[in-house]
C-alpha positions, -999 to +999 in steps of 0.1 A: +171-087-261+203-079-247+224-103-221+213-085-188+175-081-197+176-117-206+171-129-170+144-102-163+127-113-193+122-153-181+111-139-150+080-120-165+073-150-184+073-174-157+054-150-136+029-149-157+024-184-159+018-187-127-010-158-127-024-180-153-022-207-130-032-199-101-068-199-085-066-174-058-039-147-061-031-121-035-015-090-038+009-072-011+016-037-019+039-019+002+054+024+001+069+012-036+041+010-053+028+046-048+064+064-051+060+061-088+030+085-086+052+107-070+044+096-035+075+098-012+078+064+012+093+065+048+123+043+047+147+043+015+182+059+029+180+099+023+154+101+009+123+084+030+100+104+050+122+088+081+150+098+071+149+133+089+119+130+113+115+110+142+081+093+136+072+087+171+072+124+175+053+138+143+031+104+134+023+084+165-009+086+183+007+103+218+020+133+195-021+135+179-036+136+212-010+160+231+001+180+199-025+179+171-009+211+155+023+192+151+007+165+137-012+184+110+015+206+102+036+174+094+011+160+074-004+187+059+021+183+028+016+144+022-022+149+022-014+175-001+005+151-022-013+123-021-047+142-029-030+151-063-011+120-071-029+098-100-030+057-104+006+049-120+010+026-142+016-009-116-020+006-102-035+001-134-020-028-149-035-046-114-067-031-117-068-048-153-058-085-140-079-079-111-109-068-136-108-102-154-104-126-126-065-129-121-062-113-087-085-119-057-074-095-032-050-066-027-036-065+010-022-025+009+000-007+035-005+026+019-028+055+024-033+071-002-063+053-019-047+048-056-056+013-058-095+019-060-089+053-081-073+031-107-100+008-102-091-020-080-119-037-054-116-054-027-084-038-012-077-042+023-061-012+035-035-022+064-025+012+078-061+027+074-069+053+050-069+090+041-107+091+026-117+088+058-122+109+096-132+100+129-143+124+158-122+115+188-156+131+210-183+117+198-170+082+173-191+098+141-171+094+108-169+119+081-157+116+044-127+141+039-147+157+013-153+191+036-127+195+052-096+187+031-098+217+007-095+242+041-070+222+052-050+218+027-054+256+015-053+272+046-045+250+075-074+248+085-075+216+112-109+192+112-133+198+136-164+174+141-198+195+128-215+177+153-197+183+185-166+203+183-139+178+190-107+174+167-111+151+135-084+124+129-077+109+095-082+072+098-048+068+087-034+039+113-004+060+134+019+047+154+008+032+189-020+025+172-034-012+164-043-022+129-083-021+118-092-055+128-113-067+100-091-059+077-062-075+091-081-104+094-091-108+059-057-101+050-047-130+073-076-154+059-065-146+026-025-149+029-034-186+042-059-195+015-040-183-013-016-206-040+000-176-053+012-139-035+028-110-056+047-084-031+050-055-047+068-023-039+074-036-005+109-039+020+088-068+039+104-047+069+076-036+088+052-063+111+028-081+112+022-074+078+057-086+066+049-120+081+017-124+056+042-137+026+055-164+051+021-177+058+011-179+024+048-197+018+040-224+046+010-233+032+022-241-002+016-211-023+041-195-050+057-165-039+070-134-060+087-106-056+087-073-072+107-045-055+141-023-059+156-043-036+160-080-020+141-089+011+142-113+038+121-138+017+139-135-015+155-166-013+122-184-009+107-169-037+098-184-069+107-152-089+120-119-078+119-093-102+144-061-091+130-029-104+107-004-108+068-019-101+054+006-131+080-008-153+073-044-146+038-052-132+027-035-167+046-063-187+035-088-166+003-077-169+009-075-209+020-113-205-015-132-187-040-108-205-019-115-236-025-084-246 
């Protein structure tokens, strides 16, 4: 072990112990989590989805309902992305603590559905999901089964089989309001918990970012697992600066002692 992993290293261990510890653990997985899989997020400097495109004029609900051919033709490619994209390795390392008992509930802001393909359960999906439409005519919901392969392949944009109107993925856009069981589950959870791992996450975008704060003022451990610091970093008991597929895996390694 060389001098600058040393650091690292206590922090797995000590992370670990308190995965051991704890009772109810909570997990908070934000854009960083997924970009391993090859999944670009929206905000890192350059490179983030954001970085070029306004959202509130390709993502928000206003564009959807005045311009639905903008819409689709900007997310044509991420749906494309995220229907190939596989479980990394933070996915399944989680799946395996969450499999024997060490992590209650996984609070998500991403879309693309790799926490319950790696074989995670009871994930609360903040922004909504991609598995999903709804007909803006007539309220039914479809699974994307049917209608992603024409989309994706020839542009094809959803239309409701049963009356005609334009399908939207349930994917939460901006100007939107977040799916209100989920959010309060995600709430009930963040203030019941003694332990929260935030994962792959800036902590930047609200109300969600204001989950580890709750969980904090009601006594529970706090860490942090991201590429860079965020606004709670100095309240947390370990914060781990790196990749989430590179460390979630030893962590993992660590309470399973595997």
């Amino acid at each position: 072990m060389n001098a600058a992993s040393a650091p690292k290293q206590g922090s797995i261990l000590y992370a670990a112990e308190l995965f051991q510890q704890s009772k109810h653990t909570v997990l908070l997985t934000g854009a960083g989590f997924s970009t391993p899989s090859g999944i670009p997020d929206f905000r890192s400097e350059g490179t983030g989805l954001w970085a070029k495109l306004d959202p509130m004029e390709v993502a928000s609900l206003d564009t959807f309902r005045k311009a639905p051919e903008k819409f689709y033709a900007w997310i044509r490619p991420l749906i494309a992305t995220m229907q190939q994209a596989q479980p990394n390795a933070a996915h399944l390392a989680v799946a395996r603590m969450g499999a024997a008992g060490f992590v209650r509930e996984i609070i998500t802001q991403n879309i693309d559905g790799l926490h319950q393909k790696a074989g995670s359960r009871n994930v609360l999906e903040m922004h909504g999901t991609l598995r999903t439409l709804s007909c803006g005519g007539c309220f039914r919901q479809f699974p994307n089964d049917n209608f992603i392969e024409p989309f994706i392949n020839d542009g094809i944009i959803p239309r409701c089989p049963e009356c005609g109107g334009l399908l939207k993925p349930d994917a939460i856009l901006f100007g939107e309001q977040l799916p209100v069981k989920s959010w309060q589950a995600a709430r009930q959870a963040a203030r019941t918990c003694d332990l929260m791992l935030v994962a792959g996450s800036s902590l930047e975008v609200l109300p969600v970012a204001g989950l580890p704060l709750q969980a904090l003022d009601r006594g529970a451990h706090l860490i942090i697992v991201n590429q860079s610091p965020t606004y709670l970093s100095v309240r947390a008991d370990a914060v781990l600066l790196g990749d989430v597929a590179e460390i979630l895996p030893l962590i993992a390694k660590r309470v399973l002692d595997e």
